[in-house]
ZAGUKE-88515 format. One line per 8 residues: their letters; for each residue x, y, z of N, C-alpha, C. Coordinates in steps of 0.1 Angstrom, whole numbers. Example, Ala and Ser with C-alpha at 12.3 -4.5 7.8 and 13.67 -1.06 7.14 Angstrom:
residues 2
AS = 132 -57 78 123 -45 78 132 -33 78 | 128 -22 71 137 -11 71 129 0 79
//
This chain:
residues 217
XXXXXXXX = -499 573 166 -488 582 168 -475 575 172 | -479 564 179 -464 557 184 -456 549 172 | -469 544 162 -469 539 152 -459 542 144 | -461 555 143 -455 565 134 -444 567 138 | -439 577 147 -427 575 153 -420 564 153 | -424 549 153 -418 542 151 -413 542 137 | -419 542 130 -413 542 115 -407 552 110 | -410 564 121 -400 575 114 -384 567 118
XXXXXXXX = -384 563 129 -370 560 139 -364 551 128 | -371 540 123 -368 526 113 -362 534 103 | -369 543 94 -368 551 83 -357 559 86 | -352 565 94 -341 572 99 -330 562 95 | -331 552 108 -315 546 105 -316 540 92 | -327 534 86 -320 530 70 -317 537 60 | -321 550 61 -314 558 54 -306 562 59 | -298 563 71 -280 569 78 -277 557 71
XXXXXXXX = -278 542 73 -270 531 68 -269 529 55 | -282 535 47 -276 535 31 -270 545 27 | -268 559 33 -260 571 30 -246 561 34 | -245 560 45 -231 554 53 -222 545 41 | -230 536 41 -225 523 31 -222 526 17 | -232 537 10 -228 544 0 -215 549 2 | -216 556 12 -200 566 13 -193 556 13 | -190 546 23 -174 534 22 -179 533 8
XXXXXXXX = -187 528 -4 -183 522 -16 -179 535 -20 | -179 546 -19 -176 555 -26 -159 563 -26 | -152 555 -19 -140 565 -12 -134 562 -25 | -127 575 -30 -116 573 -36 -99 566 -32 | -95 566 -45 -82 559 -40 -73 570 -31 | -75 584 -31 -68 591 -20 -76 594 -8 | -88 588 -10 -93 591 4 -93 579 14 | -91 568 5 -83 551 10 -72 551 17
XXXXXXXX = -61 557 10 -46 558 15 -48 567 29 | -55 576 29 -55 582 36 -62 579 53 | -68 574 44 -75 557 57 -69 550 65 | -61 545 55 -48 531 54 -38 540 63 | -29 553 59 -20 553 69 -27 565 84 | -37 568 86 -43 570 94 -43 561 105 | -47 549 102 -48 537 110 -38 529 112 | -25 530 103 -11 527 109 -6 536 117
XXXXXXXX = -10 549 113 -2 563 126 -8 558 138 | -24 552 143 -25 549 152 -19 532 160 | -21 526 149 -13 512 154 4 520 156 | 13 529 149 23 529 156 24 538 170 | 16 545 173 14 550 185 7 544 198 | 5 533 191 -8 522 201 -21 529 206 | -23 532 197 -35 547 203 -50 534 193 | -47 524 186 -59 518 178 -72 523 181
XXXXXXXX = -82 519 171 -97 526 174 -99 505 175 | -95 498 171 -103 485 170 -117 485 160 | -119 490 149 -131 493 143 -134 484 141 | -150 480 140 -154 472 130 -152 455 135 | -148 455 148 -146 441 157 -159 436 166 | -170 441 160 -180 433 171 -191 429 169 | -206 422 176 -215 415 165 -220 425 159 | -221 439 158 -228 446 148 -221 441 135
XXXXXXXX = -209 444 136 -201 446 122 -203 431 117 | -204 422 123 -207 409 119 -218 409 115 | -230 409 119 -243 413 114 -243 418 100 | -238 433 100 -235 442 92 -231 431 76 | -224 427 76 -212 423 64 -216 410 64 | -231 403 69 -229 385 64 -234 383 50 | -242 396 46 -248 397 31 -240 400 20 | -229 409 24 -220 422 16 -211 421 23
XXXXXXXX = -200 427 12 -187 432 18 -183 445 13 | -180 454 18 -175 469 8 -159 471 12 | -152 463 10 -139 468 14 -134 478 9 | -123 489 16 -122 499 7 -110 503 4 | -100 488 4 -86 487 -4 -82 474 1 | -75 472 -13 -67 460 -14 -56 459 -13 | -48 449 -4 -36 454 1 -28 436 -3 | -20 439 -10 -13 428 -17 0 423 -10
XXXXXXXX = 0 414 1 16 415 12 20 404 8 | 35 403 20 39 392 21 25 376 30 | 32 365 29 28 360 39 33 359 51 | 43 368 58 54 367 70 41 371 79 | 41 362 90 32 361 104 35 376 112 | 46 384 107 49 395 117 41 405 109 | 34 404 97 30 419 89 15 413 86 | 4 414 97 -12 411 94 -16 425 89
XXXXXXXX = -20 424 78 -23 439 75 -33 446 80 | -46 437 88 -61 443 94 -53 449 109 | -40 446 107 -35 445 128 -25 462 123 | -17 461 114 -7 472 114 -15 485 104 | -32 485 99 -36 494 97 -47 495 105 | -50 492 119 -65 494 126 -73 491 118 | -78 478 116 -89 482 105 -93 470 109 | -112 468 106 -114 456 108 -124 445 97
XXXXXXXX = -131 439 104 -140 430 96 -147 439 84 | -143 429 71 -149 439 63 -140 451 53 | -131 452 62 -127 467 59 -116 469 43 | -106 453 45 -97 453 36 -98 441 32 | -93 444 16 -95 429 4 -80 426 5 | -75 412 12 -60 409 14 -59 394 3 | -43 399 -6 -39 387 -10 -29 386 -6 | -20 375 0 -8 374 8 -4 365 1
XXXXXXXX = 10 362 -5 17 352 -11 34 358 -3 | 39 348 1 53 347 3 63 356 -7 | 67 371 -4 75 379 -11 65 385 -23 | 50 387 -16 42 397 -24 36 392 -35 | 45 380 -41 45 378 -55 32 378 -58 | 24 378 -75 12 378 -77 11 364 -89 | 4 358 -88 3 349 -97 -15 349 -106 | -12 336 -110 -27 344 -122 -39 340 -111
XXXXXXXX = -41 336 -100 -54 335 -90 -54 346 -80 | -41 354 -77 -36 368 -71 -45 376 -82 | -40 373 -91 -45 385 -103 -61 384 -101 | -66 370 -103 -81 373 -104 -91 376 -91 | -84 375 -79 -87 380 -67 -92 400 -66 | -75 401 -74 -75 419 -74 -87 422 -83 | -89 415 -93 -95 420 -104 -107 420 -100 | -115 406 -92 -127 405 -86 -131 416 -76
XXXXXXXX = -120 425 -68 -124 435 -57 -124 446 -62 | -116 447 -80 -119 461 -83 -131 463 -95 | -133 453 -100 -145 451 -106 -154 455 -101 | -161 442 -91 -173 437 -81 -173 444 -75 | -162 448 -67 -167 452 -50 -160 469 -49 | -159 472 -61 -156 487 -68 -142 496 -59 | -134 489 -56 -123 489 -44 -115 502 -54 | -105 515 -54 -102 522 -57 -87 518 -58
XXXXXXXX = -84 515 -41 -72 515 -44 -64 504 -37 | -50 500 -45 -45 487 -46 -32 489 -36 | -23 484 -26 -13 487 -20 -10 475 -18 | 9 478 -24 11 464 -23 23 468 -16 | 23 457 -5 35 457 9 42 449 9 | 60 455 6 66 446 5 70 449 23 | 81 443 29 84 447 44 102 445 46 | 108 448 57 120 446 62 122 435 63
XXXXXXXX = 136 429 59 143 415 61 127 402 55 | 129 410 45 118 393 38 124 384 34 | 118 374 42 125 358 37 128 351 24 | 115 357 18 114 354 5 126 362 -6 | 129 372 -4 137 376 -12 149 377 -2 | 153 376 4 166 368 12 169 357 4 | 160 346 4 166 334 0 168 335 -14 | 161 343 -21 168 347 -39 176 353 -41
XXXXXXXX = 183 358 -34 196 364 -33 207 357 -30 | 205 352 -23 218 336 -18 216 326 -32 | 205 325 -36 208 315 -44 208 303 -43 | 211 290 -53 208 280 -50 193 272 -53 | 193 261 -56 180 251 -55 176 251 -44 | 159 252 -42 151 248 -30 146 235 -33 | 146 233 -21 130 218 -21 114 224 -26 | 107 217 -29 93 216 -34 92 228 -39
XXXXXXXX = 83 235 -39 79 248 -49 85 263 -50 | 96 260 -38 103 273 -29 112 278 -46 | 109 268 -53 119 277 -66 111 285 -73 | 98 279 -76 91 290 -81 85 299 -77 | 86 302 -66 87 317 -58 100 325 -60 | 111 319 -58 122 330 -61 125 330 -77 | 118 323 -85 122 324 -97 111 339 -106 | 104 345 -92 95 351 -95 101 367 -93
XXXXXXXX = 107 361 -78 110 372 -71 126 379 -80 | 132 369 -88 148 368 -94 149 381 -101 | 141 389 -109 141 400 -120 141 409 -114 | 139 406 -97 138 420 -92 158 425 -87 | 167 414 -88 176 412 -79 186 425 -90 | 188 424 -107 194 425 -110 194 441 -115 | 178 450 -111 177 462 -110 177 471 -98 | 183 460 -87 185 464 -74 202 464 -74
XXXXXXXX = 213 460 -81 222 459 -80 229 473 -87 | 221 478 -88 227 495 -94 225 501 -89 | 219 497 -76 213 512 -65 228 508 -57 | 231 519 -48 241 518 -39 231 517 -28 | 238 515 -12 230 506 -4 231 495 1 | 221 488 9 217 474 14 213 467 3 | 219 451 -1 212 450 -11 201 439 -11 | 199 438 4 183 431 4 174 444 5
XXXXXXXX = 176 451 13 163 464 12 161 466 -2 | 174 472 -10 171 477 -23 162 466 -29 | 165 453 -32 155 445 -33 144 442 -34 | 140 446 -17 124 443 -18 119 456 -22 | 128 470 -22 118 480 -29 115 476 -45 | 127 473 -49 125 467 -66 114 460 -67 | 114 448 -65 104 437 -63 88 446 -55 | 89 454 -48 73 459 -45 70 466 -55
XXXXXXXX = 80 477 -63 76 485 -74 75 477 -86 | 79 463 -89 78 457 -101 64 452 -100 | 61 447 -92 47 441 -86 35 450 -91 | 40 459 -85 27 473 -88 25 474 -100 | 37 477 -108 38 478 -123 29 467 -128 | 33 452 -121 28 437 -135 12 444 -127 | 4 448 -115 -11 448 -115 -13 458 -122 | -12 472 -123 -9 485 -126 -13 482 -142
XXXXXXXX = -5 473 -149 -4 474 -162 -12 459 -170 | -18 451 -160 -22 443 -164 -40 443 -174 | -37 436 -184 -42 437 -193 -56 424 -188 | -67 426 -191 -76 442 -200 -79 449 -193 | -84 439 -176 -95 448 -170 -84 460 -161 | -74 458 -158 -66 466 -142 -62 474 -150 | -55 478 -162 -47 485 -169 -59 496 -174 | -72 490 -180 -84 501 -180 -91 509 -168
XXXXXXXX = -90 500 -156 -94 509 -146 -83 519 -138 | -72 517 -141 -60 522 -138 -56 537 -148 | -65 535 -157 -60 549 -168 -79 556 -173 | -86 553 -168 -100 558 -168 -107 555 -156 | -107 547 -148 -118 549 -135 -113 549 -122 | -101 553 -118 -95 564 -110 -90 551 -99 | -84 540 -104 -75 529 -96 -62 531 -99 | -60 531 -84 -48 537 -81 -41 523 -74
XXXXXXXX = -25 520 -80 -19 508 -73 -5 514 -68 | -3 512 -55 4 525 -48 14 510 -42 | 29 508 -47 38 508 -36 41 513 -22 | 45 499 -10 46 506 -1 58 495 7 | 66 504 20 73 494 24 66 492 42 | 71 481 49 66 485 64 80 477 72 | 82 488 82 93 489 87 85 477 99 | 96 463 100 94 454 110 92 462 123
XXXXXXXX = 104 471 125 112 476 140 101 488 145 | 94 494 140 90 507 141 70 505 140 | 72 492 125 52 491 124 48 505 115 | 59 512 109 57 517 103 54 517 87 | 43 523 80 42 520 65 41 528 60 | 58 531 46 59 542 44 59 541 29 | 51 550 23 45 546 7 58 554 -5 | 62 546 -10 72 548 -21 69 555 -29
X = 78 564 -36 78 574 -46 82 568 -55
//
C-alpha cells in the first residue's frame, strides 16, 4: 500500500511537470508578450516575483531549455533584459550586439530558438540615449571595428530625418523597426515561420529613466 502511494505521488508530479513544460513550449507569441510586459510592470513597480532563480530551476534546465521569447537588445550594461522583464534562468533566448544590430551569427542564433527550441515570439529592444546610434549620427571614423557597427546602424539615420522630433530617439525607433523587418523578412526559415507558424517579431523601445518597455506600433 505504501508502495503504491508512493508511485501514485512520483506519477503525479511527472505528469504536472510534463503538462507544465508542455504549456511553456506551448505559449503563443501573444501569450509571450504578455509575459514579457507583465514582468516589466512588475520590475517597474519593484513589486518582482524573482522566478525561476534557485537550485530547482537549475536542476530543472541542465538537460533542456524552453525559453519562451527572444529578445534581440542592445549590449548597454543599463538594459539586462532577464532584470527589466522579471524573468529567470531559462526563461529568455538573448542576442545582445551594441545598437541591436543583427549580423549573420545573430541571425543563426534567432533561427536556432525558433526552429529547435519552438520560441514564438521575437522582441527586439532598441533603448533611450544608445551609444551606438549616437555615435552614427555625429559621424566620422572610428578605431577598430566601431565602423562596422555604425555602418550598420547608418540606413537607419536617413528615414529618421523626416520625422519631426529628437533626432536620436527618432533613430533608434527607425533602426529597432528596420531590425525587425531584416529578422521578420529573413529568408528561408524566419520569413516562413513569420507568415505560417504564428512568429511574431514585435519592435520595442525601453525607457532608461522610468525601466519602462513600451512596444511600437
Amino acid at each position: 500500500m505504501r508502495l503504491q502511494k508512493i508511485y501514485s505521488s512520483l506519477l503525479f508530479i511527472f505528469i504536472t511537470t510534463s503538462i507544465f513544460a508542455q504549456h511553456e513550449n506551448s505559449l503563443s507569441a501573444d501569450e509571450s508578450l504578455k509575459k514579457l510586459m507583465a514582468g516589466n510592470k512588475r520590475f517597474t513597480e519593484f513589486t518582482q516575483n524573482h522566478p525561476h532563480q534557485n537550485e530547482a530551476r537549475l536542476k530543472e534546465v541542465s538537460s533542456s531549455q524552453k525559453p519562451f521569447a527572444i529578445i534581440v537588445g542592445c549590449s548597454d550594461s543599463r538594459v539586462p533584459p532577464e532584470i527589466i522583464f522579471d524573468q529567470g534562468i531559462g526563461d529568455l533566448f538573448i542576442i545582445r550586439n551594441a545598437g541591436n544590430v543583427v549580423d549573420d551569427f545573430a541571425m543563426a542564433s534567432i533561427e536556432y530558438a525558433v526552429e529547435h527550441l519552438d520560441v514564438k515570439l521575437i522582441m527586439v529592444l532598441g533603448h533611450e540615449n544608445c551609444g551606438a546610434v549616437d555615435a552614427t549620427i555625429k559621424g566620422g571614423r572610428l578605431p577598430g571595428h566601431l565602423n562596422k557597427l555604425t555602418d550598420e546602424i547608418e540606413p537607419s539615420i536617413q528615414s529618421a530625418k523626416r520625422i519631426t522630433g529628437d533626432l536620436l530617439t527618432n533613430v533608434i525607433y527607425s533602426n529597432t523597426k528596420r531590425i525587425a523587418g531584416q529578422i521578420s523578412s529573413s529568408e528561408e526559415l524566419l520569413k516562413e515561420f513569420v507568415e505560417h507558424k504564428g512568429l511574431k517579431v514585435i519592435p520595442a523601445y525601453y525607457n532608461l529613466e522610468t525601466g519602462k518597455v513600451e512596444v511600437m506600433e
